[in-house]
DSSP file (Angstrom, degrees, kcal/mol; ACC not computed):
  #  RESIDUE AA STRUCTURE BP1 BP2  ACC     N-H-->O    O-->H-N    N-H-->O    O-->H-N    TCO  KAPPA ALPHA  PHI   PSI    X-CA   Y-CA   Z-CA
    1    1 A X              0   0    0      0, 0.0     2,-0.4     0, 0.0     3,-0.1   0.000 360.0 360.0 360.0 159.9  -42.6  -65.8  -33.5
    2    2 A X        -     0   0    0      1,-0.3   154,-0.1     0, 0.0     0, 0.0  -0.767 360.0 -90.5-113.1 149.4  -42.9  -68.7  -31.3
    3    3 A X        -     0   0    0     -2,-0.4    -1,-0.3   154,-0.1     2,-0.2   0.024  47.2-175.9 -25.2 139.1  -45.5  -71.6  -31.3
    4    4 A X  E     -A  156   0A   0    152,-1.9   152,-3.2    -3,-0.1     2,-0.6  -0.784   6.4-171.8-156.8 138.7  -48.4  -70.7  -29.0
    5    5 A X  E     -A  155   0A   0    150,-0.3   150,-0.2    -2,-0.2     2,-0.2  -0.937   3.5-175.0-136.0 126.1  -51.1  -72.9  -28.3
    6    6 A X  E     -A  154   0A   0    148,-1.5   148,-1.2    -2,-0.6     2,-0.3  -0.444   6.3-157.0-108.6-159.4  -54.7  -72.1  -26.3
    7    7 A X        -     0   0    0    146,-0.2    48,-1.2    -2,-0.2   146,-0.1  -0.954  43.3 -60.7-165.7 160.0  -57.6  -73.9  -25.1
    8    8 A X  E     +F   54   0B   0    144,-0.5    46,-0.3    -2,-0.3     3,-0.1   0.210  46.0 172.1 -49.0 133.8  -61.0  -73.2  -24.3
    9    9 A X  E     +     0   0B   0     44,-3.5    45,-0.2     1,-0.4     2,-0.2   0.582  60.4  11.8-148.9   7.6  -61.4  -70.6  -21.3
   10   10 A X  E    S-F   53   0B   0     43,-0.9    43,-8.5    15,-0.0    -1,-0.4  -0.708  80.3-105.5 175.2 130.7  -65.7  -69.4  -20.8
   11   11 A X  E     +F   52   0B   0     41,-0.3    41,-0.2    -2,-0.2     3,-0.1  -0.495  37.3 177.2 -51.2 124.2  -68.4  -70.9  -22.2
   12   12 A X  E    S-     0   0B   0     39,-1.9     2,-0.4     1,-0.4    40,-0.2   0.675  72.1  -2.5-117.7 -50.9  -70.0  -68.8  -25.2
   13   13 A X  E    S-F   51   0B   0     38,-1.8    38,-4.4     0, 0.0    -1,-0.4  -0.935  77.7-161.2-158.5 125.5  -73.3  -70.7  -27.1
   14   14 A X        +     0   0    0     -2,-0.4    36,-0.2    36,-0.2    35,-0.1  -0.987  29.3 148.1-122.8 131.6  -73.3  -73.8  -25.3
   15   15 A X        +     0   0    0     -2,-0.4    35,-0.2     2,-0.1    -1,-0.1   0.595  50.9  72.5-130.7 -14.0  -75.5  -77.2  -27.2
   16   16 A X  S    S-     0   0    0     32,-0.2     8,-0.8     1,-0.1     7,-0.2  -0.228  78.3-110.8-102.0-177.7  -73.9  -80.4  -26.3
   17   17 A X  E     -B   41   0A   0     24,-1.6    24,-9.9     6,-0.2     7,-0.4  -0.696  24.7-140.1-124.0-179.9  -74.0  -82.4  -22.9
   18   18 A X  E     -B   40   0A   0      5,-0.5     2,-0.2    22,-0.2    22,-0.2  -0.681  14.2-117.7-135.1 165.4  -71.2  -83.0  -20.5
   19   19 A X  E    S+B   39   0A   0     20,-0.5    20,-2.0    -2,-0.3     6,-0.1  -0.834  96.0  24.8-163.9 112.7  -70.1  -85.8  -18.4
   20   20 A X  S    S+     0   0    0     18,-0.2     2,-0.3    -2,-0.2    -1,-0.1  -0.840 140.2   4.8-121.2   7.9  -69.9  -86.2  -15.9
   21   21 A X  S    S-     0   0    0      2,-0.1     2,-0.1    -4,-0.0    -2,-0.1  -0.961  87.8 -78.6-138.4-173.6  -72.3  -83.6  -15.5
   22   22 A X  S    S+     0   0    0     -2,-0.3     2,-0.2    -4,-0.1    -5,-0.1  -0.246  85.0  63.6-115.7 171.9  -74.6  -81.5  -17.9
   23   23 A X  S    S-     0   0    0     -7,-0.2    -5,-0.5    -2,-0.1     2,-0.3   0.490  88.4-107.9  37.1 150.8  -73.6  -78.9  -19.7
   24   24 A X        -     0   0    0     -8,-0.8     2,-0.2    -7,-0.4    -6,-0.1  -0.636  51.2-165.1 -60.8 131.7  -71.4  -79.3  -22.0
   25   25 A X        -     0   0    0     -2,-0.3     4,-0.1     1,-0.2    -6,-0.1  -0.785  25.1-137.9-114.3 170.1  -68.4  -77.4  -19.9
   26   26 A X  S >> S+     0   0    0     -2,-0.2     3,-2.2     2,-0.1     4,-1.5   0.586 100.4  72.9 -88.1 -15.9  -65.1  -76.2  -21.4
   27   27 A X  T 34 S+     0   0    0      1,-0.2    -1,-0.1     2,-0.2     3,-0.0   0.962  89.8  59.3 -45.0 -34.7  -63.3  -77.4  -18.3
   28   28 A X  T 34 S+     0   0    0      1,-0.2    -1,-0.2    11,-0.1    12,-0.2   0.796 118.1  31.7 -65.9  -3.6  -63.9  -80.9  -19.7
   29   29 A X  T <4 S+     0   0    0     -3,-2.2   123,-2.3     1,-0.1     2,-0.7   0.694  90.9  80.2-114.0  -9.0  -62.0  -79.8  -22.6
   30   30 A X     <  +     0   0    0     -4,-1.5     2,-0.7   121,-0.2    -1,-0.1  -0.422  57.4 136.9-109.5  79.0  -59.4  -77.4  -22.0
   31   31 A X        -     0   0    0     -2,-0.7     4,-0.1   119,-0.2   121,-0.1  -0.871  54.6-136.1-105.0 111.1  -56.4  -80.1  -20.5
   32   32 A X  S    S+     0   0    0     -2,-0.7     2,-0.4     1,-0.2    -1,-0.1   0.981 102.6  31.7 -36.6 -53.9  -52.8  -79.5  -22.0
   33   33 A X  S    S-     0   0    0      1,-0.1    -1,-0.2    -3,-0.1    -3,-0.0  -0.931 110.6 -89.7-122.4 149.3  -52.8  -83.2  -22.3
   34   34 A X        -     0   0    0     -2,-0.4     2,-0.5     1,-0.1    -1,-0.1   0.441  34.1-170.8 -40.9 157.4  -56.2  -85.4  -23.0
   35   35 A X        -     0   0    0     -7,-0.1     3,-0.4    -4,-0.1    -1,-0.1  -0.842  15.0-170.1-152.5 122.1  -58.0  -86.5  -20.6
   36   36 A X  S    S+     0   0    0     -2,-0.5     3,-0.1     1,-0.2    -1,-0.1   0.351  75.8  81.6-110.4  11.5  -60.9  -89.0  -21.1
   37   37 A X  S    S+     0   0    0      1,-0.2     2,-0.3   113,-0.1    -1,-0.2   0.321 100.1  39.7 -89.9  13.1  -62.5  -88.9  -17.6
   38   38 A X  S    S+     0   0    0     -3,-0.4     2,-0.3   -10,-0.2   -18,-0.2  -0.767  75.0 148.8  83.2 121.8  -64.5  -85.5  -18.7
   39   39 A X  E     -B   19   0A   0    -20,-2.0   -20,-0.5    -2,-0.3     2,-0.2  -0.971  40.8-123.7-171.6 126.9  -66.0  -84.8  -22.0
   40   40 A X  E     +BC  18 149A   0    109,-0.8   109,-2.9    -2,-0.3     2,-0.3  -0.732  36.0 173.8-110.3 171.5  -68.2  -83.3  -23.6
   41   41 A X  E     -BC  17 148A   0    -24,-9.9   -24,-1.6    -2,-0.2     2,-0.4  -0.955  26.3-147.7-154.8 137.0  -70.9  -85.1  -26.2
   42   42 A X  E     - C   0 147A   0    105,-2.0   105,-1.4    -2,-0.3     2,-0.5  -0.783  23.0-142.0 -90.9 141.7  -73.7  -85.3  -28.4
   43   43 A X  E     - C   0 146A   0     -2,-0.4     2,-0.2   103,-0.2   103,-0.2  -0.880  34.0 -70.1-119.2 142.6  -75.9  -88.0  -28.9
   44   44 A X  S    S+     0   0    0    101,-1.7   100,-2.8    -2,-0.5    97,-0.1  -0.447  98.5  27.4 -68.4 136.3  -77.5  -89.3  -32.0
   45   45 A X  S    S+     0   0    0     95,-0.3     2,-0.3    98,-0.3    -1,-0.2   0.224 108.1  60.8-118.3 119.4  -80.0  -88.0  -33.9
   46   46 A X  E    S-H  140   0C   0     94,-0.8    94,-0.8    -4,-0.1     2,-0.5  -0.993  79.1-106.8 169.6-178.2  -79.6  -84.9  -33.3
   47   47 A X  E     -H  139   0C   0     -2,-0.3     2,-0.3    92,-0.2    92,-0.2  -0.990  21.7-160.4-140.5 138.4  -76.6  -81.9  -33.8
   48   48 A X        -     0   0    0     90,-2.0     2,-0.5    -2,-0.5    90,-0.3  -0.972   6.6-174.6-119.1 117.3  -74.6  -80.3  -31.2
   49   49 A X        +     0   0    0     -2,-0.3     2,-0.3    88,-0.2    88,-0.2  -0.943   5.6 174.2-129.9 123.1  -72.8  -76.9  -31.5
   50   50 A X  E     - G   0 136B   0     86,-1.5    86,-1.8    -2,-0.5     2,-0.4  -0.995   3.2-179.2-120.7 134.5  -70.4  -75.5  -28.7
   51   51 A X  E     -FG  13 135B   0    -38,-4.4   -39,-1.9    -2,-0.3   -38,-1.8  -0.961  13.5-176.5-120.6 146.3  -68.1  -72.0  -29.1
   52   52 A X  E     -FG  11 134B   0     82,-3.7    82,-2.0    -2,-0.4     2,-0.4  -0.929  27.2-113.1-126.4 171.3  -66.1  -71.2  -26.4
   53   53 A X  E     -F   10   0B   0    -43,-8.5   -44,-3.5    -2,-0.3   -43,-0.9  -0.817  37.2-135.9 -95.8 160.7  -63.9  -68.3  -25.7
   54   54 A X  E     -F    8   0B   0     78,-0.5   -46,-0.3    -2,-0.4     3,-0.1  -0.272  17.6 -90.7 -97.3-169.1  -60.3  -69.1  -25.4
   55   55 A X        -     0   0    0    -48,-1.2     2,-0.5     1,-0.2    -1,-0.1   0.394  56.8 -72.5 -48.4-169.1  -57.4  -68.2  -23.1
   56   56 A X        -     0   0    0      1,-0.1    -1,-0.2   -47,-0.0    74,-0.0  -0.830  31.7-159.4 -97.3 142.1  -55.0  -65.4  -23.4
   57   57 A X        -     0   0    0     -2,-0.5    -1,-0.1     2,-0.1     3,-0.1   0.925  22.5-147.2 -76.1 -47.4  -52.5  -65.8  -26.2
   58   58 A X        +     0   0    0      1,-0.3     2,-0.1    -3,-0.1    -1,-0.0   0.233  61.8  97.4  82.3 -17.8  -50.3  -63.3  -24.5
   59   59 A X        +     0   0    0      1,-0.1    -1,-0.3     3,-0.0    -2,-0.1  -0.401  38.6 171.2-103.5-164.3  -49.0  -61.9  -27.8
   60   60 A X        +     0   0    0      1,-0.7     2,-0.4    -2,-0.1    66,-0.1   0.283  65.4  51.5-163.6  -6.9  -49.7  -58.8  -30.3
   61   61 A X  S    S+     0   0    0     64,-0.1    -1,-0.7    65,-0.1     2,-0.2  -0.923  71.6  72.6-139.0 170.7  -47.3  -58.6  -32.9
   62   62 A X  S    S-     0   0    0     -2,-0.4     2,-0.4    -3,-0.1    64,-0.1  -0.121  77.6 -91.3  99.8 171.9  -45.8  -61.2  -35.4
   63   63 A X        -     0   0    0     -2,-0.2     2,-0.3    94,-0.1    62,-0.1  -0.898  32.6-151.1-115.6 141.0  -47.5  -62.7  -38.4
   64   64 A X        +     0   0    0     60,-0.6    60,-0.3    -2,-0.4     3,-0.1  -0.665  18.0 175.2 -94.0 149.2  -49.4  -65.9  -37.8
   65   65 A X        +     0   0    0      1,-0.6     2,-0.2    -2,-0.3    -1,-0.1   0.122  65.7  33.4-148.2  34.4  -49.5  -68.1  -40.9
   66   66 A X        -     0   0    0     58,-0.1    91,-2.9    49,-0.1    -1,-0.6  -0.610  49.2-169.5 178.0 125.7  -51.3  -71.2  -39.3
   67   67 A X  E     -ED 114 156A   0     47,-1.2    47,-1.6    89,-0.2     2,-0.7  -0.930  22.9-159.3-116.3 112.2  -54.0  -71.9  -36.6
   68   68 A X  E     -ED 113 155A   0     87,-1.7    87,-4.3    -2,-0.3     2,-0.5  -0.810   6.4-156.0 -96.0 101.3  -53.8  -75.5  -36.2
   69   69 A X  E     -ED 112 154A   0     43,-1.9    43,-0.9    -2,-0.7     2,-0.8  -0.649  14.6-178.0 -75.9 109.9  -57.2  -76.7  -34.6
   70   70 A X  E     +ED 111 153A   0     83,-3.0    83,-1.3    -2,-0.5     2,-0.4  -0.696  16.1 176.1-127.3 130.6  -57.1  -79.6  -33.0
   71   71 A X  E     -ED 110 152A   0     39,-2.5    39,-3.8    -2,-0.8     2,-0.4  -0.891  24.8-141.7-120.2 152.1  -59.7  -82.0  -31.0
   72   72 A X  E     +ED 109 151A   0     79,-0.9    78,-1.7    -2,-0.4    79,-0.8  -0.934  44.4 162.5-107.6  93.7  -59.1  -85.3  -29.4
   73   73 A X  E     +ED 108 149A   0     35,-1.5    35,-5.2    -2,-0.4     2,-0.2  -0.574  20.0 175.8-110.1 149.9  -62.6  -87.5  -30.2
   74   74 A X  E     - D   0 148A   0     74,-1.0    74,-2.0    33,-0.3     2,-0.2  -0.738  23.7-119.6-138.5-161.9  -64.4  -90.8  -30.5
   75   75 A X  E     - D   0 147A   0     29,-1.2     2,-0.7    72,-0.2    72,-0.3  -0.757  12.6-151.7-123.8 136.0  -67.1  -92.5  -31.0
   76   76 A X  S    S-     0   0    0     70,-3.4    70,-0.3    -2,-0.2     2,-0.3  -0.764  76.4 -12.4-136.5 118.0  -69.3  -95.0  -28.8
   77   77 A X  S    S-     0   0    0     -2,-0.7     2,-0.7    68,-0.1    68,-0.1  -0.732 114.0 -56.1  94.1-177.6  -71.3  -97.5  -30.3
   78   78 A X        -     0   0    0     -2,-0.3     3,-0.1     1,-0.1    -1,-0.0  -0.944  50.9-170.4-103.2 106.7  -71.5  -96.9  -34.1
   79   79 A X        -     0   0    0     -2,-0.7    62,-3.1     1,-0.3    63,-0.6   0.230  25.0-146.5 -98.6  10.7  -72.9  -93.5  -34.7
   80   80 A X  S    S+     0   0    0     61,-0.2     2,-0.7    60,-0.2    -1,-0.3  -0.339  70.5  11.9  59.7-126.5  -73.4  -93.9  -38.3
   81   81 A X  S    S+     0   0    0     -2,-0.2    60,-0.3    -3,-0.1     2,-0.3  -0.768  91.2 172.6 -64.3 115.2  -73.0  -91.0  -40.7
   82   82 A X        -     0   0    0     19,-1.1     2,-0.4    -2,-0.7    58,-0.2  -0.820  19.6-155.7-120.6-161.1  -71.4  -88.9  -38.0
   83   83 A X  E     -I  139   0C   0     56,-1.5    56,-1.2    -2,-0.3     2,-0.3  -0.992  10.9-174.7-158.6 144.7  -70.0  -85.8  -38.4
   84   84 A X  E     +I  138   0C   0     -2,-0.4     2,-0.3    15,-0.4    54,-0.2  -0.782  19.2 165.0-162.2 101.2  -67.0  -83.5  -36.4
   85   85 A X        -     0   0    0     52,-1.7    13,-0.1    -2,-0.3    51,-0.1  -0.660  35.3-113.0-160.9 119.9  -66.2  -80.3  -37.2
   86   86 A X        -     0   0    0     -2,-0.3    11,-0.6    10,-0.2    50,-0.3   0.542  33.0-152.3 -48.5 172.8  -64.3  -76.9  -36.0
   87   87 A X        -     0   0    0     48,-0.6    48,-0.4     9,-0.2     2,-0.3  -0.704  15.0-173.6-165.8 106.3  -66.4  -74.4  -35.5
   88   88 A X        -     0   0    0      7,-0.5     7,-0.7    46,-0.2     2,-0.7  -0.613   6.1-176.6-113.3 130.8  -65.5  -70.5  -35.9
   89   89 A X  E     +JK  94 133D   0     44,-1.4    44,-2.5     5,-0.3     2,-0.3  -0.992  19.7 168.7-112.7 138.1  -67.8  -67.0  -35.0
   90   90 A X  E >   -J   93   0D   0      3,-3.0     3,-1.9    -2,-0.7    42,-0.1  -0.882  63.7 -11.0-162.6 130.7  -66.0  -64.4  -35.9
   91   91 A X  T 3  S-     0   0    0     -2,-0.3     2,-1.1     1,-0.2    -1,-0.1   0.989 128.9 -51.4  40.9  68.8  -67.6  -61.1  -36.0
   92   92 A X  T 3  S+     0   0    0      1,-0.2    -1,-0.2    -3,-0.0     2,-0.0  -0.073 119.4 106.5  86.4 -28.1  -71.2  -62.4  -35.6
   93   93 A X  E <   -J   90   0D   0     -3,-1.9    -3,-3.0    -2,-1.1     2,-0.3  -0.259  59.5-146.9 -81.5 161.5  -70.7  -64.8  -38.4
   94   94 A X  E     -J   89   0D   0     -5,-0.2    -5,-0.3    -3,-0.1     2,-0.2  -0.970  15.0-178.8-104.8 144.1  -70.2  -68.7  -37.9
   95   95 A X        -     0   0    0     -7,-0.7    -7,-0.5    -2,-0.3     2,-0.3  -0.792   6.6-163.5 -98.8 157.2  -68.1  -70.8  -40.1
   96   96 A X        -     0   0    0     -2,-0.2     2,-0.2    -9,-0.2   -10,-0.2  -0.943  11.9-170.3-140.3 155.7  -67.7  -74.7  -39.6
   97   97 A X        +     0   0    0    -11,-0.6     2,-0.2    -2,-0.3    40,-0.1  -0.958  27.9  59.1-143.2 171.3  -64.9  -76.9  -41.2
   98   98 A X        -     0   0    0     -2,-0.2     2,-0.1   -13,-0.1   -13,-0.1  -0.486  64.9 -79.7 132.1 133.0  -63.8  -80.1  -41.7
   99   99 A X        -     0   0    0     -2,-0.2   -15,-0.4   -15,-0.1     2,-0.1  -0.517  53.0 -82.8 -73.4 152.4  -64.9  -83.3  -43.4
  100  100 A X        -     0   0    0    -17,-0.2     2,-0.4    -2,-0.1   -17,-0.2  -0.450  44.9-150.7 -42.5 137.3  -67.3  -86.1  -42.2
  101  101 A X        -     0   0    0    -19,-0.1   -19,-1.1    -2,-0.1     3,-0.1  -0.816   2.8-143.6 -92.5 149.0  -65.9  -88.8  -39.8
  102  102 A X        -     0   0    0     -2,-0.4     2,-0.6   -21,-0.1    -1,-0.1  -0.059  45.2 -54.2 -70.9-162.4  -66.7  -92.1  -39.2
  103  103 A X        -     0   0    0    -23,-0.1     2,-0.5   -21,-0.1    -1,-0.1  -0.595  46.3-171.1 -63.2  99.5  -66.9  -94.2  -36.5
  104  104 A X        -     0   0    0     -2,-0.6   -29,-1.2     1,-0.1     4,-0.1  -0.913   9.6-168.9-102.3 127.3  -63.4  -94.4  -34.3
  105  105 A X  S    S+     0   0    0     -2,-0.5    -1,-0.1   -31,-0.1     2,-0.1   0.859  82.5  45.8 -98.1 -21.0  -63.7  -97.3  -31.7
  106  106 A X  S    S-     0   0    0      1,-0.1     2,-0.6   -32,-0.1   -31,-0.1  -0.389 103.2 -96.4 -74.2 170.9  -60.1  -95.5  -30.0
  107  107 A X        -     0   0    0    -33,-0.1     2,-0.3    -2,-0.1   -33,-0.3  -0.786  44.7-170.7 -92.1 145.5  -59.7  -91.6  -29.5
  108  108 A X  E     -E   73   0A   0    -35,-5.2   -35,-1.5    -2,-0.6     2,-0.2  -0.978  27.5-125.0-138.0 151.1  -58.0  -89.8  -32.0
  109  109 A X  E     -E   72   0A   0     -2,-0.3     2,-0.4   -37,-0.2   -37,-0.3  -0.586  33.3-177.9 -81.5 146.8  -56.6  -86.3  -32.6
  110  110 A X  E     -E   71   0A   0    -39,-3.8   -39,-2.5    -2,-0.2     2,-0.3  -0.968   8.2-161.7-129.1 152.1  -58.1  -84.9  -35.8
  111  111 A X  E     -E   70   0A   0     -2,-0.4     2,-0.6   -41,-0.3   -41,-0.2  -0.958  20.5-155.8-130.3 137.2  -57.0  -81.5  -37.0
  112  112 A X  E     -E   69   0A   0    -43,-0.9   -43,-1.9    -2,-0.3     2,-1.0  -0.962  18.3-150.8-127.7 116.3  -58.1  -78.5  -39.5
  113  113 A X  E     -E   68   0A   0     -2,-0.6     2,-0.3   -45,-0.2   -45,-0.3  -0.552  16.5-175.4 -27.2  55.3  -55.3  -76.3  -40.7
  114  114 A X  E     +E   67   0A   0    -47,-1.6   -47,-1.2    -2,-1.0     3,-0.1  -0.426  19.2 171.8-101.7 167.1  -56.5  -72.7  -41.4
  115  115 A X        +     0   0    0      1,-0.3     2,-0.4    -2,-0.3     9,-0.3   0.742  67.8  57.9-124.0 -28.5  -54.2  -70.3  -42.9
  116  116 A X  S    S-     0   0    0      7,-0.1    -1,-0.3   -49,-0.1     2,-0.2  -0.893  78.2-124.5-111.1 135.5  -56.8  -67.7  -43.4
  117  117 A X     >  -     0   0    0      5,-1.4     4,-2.1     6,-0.9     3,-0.4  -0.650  36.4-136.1 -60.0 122.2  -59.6  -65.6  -41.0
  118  118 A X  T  4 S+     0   0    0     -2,-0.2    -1,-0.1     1,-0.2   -24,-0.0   0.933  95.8  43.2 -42.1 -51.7  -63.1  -66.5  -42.8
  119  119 A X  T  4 S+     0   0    0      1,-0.2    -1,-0.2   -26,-0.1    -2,-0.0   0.573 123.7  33.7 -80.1  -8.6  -64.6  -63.3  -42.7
  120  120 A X  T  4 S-     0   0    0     -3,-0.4    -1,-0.2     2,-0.3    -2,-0.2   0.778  83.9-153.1-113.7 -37.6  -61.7  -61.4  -43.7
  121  121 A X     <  +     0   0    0     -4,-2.1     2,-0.3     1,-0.5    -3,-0.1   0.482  64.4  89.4  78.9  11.2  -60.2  -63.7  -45.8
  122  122 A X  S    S-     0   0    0      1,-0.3    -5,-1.4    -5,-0.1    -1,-0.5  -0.929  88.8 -51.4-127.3 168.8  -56.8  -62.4  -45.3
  123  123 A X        -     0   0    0     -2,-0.3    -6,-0.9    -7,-0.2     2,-0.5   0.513  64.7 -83.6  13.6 154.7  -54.3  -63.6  -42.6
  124  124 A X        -     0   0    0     -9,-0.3   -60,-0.6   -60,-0.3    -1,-0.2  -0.917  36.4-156.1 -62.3 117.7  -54.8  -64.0  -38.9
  125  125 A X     >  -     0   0    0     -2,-0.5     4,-1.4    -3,-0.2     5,-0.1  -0.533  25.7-123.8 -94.5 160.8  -54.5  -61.2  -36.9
  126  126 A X  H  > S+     0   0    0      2,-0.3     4,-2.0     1,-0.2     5,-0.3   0.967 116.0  51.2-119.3 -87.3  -53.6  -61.5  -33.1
  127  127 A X  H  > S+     0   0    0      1,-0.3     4,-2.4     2,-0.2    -1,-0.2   0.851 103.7  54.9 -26.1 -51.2  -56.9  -59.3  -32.6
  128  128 A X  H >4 S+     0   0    0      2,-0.2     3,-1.8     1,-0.2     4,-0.4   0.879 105.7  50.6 -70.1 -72.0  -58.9  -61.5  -34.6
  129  129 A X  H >< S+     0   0    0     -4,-1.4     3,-1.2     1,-0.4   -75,-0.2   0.796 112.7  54.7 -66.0 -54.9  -57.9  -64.8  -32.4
  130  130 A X  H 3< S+     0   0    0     -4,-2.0    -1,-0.4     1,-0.2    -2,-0.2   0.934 111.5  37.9 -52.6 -46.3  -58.9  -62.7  -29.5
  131  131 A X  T << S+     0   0    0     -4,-2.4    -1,-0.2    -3,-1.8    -2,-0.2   0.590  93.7 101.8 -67.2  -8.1  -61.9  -61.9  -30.5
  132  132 A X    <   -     0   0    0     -3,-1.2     2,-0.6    -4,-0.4   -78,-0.5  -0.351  61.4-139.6 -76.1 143.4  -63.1  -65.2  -32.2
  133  133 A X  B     -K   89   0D   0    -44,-2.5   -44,-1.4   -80,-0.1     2,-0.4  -0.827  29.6-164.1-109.2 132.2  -65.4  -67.6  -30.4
  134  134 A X  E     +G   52   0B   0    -82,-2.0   -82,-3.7    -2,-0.6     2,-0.2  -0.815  26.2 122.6-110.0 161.5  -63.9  -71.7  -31.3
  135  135 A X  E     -G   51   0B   0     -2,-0.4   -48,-0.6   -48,-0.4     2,-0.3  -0.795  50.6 -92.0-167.9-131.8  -65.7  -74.9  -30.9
  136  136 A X  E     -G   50   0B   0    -86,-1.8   -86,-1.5   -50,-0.3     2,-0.3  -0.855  17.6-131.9-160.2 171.5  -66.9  -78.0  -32.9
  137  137 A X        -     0   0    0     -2,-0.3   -52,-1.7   -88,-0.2     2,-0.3  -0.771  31.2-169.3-123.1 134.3  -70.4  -79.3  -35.0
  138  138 A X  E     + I   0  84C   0     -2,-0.3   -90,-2.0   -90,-0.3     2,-0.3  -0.965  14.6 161.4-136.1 147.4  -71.2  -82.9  -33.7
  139  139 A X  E     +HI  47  83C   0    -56,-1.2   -56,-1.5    -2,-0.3     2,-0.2  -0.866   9.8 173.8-161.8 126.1  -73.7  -84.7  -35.5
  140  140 A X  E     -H   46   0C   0    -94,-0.8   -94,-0.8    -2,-0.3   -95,-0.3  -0.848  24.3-146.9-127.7-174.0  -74.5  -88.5  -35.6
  141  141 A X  S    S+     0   0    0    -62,-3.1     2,-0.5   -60,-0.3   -61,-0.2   0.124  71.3  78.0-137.9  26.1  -77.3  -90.4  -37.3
  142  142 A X  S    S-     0   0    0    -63,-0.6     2,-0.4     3,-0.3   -98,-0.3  -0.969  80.2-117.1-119.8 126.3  -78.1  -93.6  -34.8
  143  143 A X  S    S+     0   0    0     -2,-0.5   -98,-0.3     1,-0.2     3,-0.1  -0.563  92.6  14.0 -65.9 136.9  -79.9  -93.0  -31.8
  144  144 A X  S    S+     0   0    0   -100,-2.8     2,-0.2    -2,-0.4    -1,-0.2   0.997 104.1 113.8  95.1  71.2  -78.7  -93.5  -28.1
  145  145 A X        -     0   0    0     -3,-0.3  -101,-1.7  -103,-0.2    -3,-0.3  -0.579  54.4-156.9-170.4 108.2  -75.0  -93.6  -30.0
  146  146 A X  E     -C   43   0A   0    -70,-0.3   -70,-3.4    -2,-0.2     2,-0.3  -0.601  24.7-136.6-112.0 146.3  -72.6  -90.6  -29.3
  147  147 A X  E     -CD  42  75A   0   -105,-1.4  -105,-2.0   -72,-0.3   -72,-0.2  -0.954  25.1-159.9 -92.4 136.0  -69.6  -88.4  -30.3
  148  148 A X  E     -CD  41  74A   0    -74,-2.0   -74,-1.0    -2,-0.3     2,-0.2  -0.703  14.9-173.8-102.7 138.9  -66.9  -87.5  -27.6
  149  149 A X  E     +CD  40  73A   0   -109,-2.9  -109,-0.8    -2,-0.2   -76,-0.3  -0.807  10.6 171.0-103.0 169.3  -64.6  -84.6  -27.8
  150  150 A X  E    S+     0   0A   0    -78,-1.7     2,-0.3     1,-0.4  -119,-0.2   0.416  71.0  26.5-123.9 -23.7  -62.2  -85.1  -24.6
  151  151 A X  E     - D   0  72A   0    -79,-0.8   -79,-0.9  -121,-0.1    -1,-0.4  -0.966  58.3-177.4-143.0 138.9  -59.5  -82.2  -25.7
  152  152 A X  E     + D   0  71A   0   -123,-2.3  -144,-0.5    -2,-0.3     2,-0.3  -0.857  23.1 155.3-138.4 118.5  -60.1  -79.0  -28.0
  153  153 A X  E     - D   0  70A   0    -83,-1.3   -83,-3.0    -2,-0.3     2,-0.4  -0.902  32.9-150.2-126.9 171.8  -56.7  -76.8  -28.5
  154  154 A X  E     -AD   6  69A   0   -148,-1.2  -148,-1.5    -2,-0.3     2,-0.5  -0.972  10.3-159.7-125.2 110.5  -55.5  -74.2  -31.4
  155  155 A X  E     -AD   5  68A   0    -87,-4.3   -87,-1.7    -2,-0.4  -150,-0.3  -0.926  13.3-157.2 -91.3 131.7  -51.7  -74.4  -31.8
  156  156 A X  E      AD   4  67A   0   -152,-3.2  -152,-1.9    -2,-0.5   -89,-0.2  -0.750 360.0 360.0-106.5 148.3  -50.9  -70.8  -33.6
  157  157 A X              0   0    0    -91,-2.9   -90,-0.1    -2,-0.2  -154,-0.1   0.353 360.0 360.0-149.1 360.0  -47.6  -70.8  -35.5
């Protein structure tokens, strides 16, 4: 099977704001390569959760054995504790993963590996990626002090 990677392609449960205007959109997010003139963002104190649906995959058969999630983020101002992290429904349920971040005064790619569907706990199935809604958790703890994502993609392998 070959590499395939999607990106964000209708708005699903939308929570964050956008720039340069509100919403939070997935056009600002779904660019083959980053793009930091469009973004969406949360601002502290406060939590922001976006799923979107993705693109068409285009496949149906092979075995997937990694969806490598990946967002292109910063920071502005010192956001304190903040927090960034993927963010799955699948079949009604939500998952998020992911460690806290700090503060990044550049943008940076960060990535979560998953090898497994949450709810089924086996493999990823073709089906399941179609049907799964992705996003991110944003969370900071300074007010008027935000987290950017600029880029949100899944490379499937």
């Amino acid at each position: 099977m070959s590499t395939v990677t999607i990106y964000p392609s209708s708005a699903y449960s939308i929570g964050c704001s956008g720039y340069p205007s509100n919403p939070a959109r997935y056009s600002y997010i779904d660019e083959s390569s980053p793009a930091t003139t469009d973004y969406n963002f949360k601002t502290g104190v406060s939590t922001g959760q976006d799923l979107f649906g993705m693109s068409a995959h285009g496949q149906s058969t092979g075995v997937i054995s990694n969806l490598a999630f990946s967002v292109y983020y910063t920071t502005q101002g010192n956001p304190g504790s903040c927090q960034l992290k993927v963010r799955i429904a699948a079949n009604g349920t939500v998952y998020n993963f992911g460690s806290a971040l700090g503060a990044v005064s550049n943008f940076k790619t960060g990535t979560v590996n998953l090898t497994t569907n949450p709810y089924t706990g086996a493999a990823w199935t073709w089906s399941d990626i179609t049907n799964a809604k992705f996003g991110y958790y944003l969370t900071a703890s300074t007010s008027g002090k935000n987290v950017i994502v600029a880029q949100m993609q899944i490379t499937i392998t």
